[in-house]
N, CA, C and O of each residue as an XYZ file, in Angstrom:
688
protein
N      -6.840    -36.968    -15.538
C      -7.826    -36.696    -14.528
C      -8.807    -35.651    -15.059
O      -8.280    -34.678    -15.599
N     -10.021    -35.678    -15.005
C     -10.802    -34.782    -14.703
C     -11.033    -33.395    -13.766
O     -11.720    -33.560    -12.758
N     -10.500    -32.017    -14.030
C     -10.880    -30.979    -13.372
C     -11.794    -30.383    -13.372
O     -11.916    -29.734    -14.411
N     -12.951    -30.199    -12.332
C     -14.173    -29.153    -12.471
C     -14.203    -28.164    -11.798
O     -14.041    -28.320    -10.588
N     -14.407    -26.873    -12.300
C     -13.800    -25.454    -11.698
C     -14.928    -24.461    -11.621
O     -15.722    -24.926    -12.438
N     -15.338    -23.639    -11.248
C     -15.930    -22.176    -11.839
C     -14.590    -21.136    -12.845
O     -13.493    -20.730    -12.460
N     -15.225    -20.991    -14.102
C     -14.557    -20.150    -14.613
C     -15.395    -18.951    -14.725
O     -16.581    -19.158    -14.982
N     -14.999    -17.713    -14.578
C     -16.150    -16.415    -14.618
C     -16.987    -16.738    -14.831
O     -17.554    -16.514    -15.900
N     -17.622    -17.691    -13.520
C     -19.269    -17.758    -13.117
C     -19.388    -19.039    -13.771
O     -20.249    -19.637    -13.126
N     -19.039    -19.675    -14.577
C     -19.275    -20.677    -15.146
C     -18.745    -22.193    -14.629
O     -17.672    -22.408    -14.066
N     -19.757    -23.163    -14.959
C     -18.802    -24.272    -14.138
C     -18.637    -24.582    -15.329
O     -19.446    -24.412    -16.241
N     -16.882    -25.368    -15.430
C     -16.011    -25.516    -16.928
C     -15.809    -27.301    -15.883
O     -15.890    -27.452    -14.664
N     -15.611    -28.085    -16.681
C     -14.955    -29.765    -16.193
C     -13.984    -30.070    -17.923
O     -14.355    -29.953    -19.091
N     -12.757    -30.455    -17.343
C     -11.742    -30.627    -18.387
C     -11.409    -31.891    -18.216
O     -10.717    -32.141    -17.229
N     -11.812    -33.022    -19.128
C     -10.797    -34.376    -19.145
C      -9.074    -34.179    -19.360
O      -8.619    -33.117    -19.785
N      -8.298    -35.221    -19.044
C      -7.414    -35.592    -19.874
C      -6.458    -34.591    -19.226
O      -5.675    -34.102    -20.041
N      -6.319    -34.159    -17.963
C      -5.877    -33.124    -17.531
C      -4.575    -34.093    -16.825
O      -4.825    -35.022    -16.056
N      -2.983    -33.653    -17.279
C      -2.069    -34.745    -16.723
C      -1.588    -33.872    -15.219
O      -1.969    -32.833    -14.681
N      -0.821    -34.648    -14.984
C      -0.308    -33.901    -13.435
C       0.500    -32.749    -13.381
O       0.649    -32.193    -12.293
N       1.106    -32.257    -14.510
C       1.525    -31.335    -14.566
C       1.131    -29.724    -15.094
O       1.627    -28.626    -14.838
N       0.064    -30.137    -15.900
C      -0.688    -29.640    -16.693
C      -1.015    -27.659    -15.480
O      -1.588    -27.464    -14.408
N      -0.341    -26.778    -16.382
C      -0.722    -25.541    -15.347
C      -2.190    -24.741    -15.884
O      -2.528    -24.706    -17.067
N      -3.133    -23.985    -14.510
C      -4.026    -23.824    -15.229
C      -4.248    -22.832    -15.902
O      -5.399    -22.577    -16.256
N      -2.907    -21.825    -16.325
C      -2.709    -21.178    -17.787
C      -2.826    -21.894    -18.562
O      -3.452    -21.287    -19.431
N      -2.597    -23.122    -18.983
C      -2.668    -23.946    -20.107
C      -3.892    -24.230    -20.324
O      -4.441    -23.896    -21.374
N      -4.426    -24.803    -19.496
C      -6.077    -25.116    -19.419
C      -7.033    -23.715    -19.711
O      -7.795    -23.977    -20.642
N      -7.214    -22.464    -19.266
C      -7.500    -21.759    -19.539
C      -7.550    -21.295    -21.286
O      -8.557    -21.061    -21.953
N      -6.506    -21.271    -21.604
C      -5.967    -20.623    -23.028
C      -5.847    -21.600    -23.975
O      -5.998    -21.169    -25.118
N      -5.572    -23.061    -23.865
C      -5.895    -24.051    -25.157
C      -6.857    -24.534    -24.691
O      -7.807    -23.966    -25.229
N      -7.172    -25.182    -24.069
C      -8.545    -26.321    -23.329
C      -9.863    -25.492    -23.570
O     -10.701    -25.785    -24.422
N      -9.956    -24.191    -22.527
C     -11.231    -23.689    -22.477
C     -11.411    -22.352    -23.313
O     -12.434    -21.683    -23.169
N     -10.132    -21.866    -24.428
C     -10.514    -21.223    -25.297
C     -10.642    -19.576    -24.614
O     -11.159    -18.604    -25.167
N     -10.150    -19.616    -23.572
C      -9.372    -17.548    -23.185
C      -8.609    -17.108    -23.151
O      -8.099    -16.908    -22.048
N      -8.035    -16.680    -24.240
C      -6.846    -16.634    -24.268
C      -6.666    -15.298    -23.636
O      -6.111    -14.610    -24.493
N      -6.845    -14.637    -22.635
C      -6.909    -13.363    -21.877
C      -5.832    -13.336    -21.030
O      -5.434    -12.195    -20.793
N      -5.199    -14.278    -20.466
C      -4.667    -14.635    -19.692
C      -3.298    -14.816    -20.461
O      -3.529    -15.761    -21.215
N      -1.937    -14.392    -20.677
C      -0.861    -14.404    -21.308
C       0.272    -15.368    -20.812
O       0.641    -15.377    -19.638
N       0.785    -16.157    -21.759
C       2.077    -16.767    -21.312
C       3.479    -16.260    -21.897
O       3.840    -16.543    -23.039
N       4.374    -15.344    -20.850
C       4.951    -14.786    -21.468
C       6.055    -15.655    -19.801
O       6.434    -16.541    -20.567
N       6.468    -15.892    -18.978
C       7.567    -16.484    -18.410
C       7.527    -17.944    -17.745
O       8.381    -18.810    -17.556
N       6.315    -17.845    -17.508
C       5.863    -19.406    -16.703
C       6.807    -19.385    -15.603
O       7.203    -20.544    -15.481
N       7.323    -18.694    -14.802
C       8.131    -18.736    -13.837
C       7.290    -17.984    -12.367
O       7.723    -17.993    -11.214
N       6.202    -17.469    -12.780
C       5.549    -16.458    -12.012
C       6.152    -15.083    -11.538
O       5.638    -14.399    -10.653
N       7.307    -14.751    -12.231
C       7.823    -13.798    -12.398
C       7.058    -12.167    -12.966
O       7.227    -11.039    -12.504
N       6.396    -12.526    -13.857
C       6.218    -11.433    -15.017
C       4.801    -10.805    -14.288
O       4.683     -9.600    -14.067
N       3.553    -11.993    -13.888
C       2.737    -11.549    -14.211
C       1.356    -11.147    -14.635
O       0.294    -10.738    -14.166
N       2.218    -11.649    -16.351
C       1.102    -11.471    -17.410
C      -0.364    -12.759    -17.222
O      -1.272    -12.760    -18.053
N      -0.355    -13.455    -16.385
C      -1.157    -14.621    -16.455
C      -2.144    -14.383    -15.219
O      -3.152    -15.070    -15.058
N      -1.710    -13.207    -14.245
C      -2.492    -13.199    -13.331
C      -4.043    -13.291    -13.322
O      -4.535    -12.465    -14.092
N      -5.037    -14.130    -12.611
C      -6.244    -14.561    -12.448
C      -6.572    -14.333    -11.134
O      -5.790    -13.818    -10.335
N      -7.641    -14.676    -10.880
C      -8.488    -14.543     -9.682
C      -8.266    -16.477     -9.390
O      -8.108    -17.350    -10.243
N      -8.323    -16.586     -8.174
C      -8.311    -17.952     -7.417
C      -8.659    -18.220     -6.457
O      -7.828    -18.580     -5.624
N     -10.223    -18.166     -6.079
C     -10.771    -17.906     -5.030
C     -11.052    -16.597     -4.394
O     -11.384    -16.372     -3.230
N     -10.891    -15.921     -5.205
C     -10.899    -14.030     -4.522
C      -9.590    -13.631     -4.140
O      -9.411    -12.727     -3.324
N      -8.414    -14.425     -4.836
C      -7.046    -13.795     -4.442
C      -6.556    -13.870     -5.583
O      -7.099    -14.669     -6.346
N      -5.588    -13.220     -6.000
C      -4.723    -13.021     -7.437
C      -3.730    -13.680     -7.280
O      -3.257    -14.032     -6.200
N      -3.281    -13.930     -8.466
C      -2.534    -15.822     -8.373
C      -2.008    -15.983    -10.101
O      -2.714    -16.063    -11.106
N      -0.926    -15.989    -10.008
C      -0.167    -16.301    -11.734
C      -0.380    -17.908    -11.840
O       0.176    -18.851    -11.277
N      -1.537    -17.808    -12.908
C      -1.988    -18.928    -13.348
C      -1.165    -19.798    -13.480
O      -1.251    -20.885    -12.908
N      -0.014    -19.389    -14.437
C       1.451    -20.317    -14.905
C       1.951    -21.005    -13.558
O       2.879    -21.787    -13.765
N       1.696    -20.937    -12.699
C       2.128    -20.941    -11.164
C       1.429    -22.715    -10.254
O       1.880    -23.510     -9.429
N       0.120    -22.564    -11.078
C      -1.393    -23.559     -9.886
C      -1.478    -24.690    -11.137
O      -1.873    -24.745    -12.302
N      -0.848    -25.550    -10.126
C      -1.416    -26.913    -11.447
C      -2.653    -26.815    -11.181
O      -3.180    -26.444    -10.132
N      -3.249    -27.248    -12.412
C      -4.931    -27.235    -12.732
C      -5.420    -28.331    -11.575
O      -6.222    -28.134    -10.661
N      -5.012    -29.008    -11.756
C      -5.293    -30.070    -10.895
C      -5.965    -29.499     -9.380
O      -7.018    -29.819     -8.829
N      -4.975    -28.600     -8.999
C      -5.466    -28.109     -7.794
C      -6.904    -27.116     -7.594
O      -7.427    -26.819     -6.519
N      -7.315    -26.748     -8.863
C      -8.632    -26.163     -9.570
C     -10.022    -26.696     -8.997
O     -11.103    -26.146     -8.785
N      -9.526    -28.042     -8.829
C     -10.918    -28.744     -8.756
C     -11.720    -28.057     -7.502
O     -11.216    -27.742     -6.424
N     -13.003    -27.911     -7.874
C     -14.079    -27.189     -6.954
C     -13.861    -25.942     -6.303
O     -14.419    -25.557     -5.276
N     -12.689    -25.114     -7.231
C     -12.651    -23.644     -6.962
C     -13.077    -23.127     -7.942
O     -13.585    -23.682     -8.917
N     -12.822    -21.511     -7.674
C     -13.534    -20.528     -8.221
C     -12.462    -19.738     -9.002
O     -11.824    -18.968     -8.285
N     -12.170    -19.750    -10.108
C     -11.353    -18.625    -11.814
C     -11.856    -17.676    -12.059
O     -12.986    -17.807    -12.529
N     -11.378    -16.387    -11.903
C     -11.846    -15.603    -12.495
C     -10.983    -14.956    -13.383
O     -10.097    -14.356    -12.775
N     -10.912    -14.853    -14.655
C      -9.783    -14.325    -15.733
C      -9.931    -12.541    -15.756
O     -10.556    -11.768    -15.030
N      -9.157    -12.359    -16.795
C      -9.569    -10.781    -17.339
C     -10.631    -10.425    -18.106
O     -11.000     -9.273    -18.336
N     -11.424    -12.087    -18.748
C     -12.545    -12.201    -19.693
C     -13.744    -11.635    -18.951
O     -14.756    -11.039    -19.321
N     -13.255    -12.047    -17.721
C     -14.559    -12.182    -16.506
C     -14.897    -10.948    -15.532
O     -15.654    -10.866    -14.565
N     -14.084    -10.061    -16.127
C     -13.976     -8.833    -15.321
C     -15.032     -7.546    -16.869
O     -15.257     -6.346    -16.714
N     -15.247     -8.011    -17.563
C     -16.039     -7.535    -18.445
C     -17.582     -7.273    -17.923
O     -18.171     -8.263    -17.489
N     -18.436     -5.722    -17.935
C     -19.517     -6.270    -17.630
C     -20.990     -6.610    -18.653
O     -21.236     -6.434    -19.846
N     -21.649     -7.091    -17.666
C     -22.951     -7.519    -18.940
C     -23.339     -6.660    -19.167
O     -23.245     -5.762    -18.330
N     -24.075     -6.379    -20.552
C     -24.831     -5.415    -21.386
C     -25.884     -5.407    -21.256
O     -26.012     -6.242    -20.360
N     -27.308     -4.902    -21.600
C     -28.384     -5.030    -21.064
C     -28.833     -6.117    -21.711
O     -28.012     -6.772    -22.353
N     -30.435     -6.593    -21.669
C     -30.982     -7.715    -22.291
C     -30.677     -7.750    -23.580
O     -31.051     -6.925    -24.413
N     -29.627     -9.209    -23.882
C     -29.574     -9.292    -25.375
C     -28.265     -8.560    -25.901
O     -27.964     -8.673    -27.090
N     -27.523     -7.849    -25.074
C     -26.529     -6.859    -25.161
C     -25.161     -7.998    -25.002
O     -25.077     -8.989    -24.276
N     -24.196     -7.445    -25.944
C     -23.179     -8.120    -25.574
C     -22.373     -7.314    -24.357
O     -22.539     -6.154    -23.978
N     -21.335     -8.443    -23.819
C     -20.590     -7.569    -22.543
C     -19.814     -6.725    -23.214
O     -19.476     -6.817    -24.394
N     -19.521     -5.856    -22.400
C     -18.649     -4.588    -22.589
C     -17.287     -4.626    -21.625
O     -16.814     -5.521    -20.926
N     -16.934     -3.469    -21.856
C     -15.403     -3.450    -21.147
C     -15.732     -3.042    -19.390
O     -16.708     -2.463    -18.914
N     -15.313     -3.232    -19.157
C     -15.588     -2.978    -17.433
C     -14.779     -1.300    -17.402
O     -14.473     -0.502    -18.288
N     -14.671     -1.305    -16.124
C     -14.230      0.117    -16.092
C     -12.629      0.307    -16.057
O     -11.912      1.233    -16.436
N     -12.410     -0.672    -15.580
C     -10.818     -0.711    -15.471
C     -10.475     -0.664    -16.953
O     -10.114      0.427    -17.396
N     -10.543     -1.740    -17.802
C     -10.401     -1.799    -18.605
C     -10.482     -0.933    -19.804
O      -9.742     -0.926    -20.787
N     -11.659     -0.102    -19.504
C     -11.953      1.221    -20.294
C     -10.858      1.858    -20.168
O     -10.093      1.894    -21.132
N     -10.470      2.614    -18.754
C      -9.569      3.092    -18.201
C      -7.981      3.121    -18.597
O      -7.193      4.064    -18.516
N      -7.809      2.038    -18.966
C      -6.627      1.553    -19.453
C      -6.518      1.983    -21.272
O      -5.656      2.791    -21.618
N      -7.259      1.496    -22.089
C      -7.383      2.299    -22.970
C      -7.902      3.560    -23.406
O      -7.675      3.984    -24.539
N      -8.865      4.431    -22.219
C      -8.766      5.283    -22.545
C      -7.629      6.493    -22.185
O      -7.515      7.671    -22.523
N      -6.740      5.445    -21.197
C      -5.708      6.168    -20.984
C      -4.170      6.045    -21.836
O      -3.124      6.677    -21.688
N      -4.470      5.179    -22.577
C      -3.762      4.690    -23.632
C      -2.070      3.954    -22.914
O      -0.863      3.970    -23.156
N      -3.077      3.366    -21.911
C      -1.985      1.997    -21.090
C      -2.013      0.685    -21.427
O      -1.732     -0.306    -20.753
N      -2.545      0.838    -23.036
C      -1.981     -0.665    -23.809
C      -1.082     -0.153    -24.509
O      -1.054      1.019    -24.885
N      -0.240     -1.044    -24.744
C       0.766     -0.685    -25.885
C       0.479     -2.078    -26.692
O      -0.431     -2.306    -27.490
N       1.689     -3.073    -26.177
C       1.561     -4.303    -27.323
C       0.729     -5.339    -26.689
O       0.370     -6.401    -27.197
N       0.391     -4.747    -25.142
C      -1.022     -5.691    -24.939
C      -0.644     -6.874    -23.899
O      -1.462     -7.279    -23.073
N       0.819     -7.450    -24.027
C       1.309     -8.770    -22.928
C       1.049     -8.565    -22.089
O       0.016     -9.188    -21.842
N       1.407     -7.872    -21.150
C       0.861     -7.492    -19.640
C      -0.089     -7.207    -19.492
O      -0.438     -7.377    -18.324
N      -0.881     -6.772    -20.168
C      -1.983     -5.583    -20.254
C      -3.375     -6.803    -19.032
O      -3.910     -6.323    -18.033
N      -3.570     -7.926    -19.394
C      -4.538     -8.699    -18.644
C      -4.231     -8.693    -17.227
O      -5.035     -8.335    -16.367
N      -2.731     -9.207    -16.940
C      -2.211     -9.141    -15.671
C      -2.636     -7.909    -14.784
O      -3.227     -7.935    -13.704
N      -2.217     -6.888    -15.464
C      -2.173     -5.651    -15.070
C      -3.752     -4.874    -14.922
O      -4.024     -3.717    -14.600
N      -4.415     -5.736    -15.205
C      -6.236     -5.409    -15.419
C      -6.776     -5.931    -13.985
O      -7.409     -5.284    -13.150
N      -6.404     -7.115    -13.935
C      -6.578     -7.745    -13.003
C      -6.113     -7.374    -11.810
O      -6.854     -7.169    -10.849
N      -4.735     -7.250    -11.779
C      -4.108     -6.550    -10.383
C      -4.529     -5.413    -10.283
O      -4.205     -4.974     -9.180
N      -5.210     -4.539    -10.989
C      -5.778     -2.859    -10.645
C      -6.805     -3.453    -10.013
O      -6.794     -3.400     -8.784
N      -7.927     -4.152    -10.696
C      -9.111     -4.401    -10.349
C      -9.315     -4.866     -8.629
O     -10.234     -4.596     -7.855
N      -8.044     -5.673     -8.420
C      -8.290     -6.367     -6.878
C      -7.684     -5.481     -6.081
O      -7.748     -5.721     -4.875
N      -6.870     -4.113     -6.575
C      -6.661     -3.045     -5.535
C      -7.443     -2.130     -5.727
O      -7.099     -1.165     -5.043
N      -8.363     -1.922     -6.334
C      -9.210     -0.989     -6.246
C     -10.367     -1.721     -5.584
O     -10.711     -0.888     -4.746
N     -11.040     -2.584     -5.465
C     -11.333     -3.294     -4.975
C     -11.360     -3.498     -3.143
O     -12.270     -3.329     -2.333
N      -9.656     -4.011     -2.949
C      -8.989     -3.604     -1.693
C      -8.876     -2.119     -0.811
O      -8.373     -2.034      0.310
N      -9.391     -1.120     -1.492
C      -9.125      0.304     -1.007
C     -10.606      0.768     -1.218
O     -11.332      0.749     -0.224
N     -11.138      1.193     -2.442
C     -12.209      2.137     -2.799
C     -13.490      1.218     -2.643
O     -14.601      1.648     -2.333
N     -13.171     -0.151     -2.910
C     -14.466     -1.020     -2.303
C     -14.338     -1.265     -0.959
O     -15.326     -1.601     -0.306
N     -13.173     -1.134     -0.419
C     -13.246     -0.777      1.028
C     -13.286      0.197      1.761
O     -12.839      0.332      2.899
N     -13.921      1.019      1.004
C     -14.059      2.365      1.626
C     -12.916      3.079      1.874
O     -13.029      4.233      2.286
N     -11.693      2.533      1.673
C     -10.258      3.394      2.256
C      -9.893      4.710      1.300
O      -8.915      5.422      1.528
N     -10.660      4.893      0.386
C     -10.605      6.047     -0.548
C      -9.983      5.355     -2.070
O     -10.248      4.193     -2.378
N      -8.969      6.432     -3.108
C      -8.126      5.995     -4.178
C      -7.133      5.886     -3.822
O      -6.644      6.797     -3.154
N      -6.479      4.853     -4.080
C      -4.947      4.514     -3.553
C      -4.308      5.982     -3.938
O      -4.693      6.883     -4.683
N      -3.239      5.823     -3.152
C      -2.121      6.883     -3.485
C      -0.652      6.137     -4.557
O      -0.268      4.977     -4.407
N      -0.052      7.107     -5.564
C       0.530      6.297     -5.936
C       1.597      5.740     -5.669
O       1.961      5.184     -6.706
N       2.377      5.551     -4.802
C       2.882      4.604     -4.095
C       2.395      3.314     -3.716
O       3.010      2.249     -3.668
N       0.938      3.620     -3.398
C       0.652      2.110     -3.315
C      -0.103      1.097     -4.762
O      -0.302     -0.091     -5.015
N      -0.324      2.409     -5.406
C      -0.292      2.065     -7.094
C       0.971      0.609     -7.871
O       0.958     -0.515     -8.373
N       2.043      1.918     -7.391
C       3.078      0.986     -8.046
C       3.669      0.313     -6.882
O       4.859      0.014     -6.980
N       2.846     -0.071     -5.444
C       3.301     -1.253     -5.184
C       2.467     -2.614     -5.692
O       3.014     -3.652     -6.063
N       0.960     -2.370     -5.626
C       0.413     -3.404     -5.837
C       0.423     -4.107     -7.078
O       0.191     -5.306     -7.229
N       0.874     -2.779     -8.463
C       1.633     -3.551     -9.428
C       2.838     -4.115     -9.343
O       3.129     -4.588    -10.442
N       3.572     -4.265     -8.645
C       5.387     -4.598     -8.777
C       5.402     -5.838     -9.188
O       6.464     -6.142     -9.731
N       4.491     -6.800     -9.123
C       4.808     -8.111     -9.583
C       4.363     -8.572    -11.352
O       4.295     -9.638    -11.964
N       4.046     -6.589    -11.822
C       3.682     -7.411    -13.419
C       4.584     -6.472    -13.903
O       4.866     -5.395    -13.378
N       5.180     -7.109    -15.306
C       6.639     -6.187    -15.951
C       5.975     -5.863    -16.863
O       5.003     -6.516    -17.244
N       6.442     -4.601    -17.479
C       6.140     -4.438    -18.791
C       7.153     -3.782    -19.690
O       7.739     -2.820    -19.192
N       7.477     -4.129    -20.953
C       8.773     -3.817    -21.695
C       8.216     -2.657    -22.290
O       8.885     -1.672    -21.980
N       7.406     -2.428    -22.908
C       6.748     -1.390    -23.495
C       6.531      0.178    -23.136
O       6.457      1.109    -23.939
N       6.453      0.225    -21.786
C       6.020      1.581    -21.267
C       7.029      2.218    -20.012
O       7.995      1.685    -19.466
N       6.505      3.361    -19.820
C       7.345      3.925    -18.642
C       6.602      3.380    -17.459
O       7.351      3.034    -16.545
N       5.284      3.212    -17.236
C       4.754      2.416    -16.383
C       3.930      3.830    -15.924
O       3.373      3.898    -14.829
N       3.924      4.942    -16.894
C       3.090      6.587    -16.138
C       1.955      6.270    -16.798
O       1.010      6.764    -16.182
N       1.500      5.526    -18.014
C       0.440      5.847    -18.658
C      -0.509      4.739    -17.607
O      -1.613      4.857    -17.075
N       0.191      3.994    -17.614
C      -0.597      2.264    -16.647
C      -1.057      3.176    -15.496
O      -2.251      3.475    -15.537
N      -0.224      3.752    -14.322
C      -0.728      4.619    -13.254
C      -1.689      5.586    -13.268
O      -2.368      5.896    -12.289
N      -1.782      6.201    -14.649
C      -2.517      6.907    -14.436
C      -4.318      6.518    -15.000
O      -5.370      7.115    -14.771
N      -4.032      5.325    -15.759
C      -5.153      4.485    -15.913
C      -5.864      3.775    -14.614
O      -7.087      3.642    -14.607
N      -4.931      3.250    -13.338
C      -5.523      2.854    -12.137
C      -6.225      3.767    -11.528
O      -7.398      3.595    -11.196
N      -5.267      5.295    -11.240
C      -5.618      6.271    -10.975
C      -6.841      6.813    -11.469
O      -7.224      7.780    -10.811
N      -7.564      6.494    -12.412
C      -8.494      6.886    -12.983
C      -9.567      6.427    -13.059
O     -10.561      7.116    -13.291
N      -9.604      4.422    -12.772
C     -10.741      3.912    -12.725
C     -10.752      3.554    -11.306
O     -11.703      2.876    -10.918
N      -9.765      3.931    -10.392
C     -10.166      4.247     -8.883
C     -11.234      5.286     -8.609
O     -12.177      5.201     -7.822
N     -10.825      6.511     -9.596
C     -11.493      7.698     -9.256
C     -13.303      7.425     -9.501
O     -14.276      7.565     -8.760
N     -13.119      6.960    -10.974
C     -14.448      6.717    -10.791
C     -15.335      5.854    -10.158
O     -16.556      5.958    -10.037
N     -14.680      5.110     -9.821
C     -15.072      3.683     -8.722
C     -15.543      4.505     -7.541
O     -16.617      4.281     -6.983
N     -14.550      5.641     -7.110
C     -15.053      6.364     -5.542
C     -16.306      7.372     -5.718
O     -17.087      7.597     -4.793
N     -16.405      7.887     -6.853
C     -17.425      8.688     -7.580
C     -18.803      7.889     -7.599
O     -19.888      8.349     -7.243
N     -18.593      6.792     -8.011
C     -19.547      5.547     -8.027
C     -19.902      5.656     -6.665
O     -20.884      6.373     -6.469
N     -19.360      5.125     -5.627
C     -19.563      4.961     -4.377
C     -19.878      6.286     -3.896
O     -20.656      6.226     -2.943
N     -19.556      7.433     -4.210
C     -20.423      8.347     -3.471
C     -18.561      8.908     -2.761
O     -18.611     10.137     -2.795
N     -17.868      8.702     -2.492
C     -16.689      8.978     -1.901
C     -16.100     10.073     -2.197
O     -16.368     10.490     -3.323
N     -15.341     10.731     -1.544
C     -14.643     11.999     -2.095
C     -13.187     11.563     -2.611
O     -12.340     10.797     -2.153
N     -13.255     12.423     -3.829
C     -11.731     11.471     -4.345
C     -10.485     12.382     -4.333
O      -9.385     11.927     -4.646
């Protein structure tokens, strides 16, 4: 079958797409992003989390199939544009994360970009202020990571919340 989707802003159409086919797979061999990680395919971990209509959603999880005439947004897509002629850059979260040195070997690291992004998003784009961390490490609980204590990741959310409310004018 044929799937036609928005991928970060883009409309993507994939032949040859079978019924089982998940749209982690499609994403990362088919359309070439590999941003998006396959590390359980169980929707356990995580690492594959995407945008799916404006909700976060473990890719490994949504047969592609069900794609057709929605909206993808990866961790590629959370990058912003550069000026005229400029290549994209890292968004803020993302900065955040390495400048807080909350990559380690990197598997989770997209999941975990993504799930900051849609709670900061949920709170400081909603005016509700910077999460507190409790609700930090709730809105992460569904991505694992083997690598870390999970203090450097918090304090990377913690940080591109802050400037997100700074942005907005908010007291943080």
């Amino acid at each position: 079958m044929r799937v036609t989707f928005t991928v970060n802003g883009e409309k993507a159409s994939v032949d040859d797409v079978w019924a089982g086919e998940s749209l982690l797979y499609v994403l990362r061999e088919r359309l070439g992003l590999p941003g998006s990680k396959n590390a359980c395919e169980q929707g356990e971990c995580g690492s594959c989390t995407v945008y799916l209509d404006g909700v976060t959603a473990c890719s490994c999880m949504v047969a592609a199939g069900q794609c057709e005439g929605r909206d993808v947004r990866t961790v590629e897509g959370l990058a912003e544009e550069g000026g005229e002629g400029a290549e994209r850059r890292l968004g803020a979260v993302q900065e955040a994360f390495v400048e807080m040195g909350a990559v380690q070997c990197g598997f989770c690291t997209p999941g975990l970009v993504v799930q900051t992004d849609d709670l900061i998003a949920r709170t400081v784009g909603a005016g509700r202020g910077v999460p507190a961390e409790a609700e930090i490490r709730e809105a992460l609980a569904g991505n694992l990571c083997r690598c870390t204590g999970y203090e450097k990741i918090i304090d990377a959310v913690r940080v591109a919340a802050e400037r997100e409310a700074a942005k907005a004018g908010e007291a943080v």
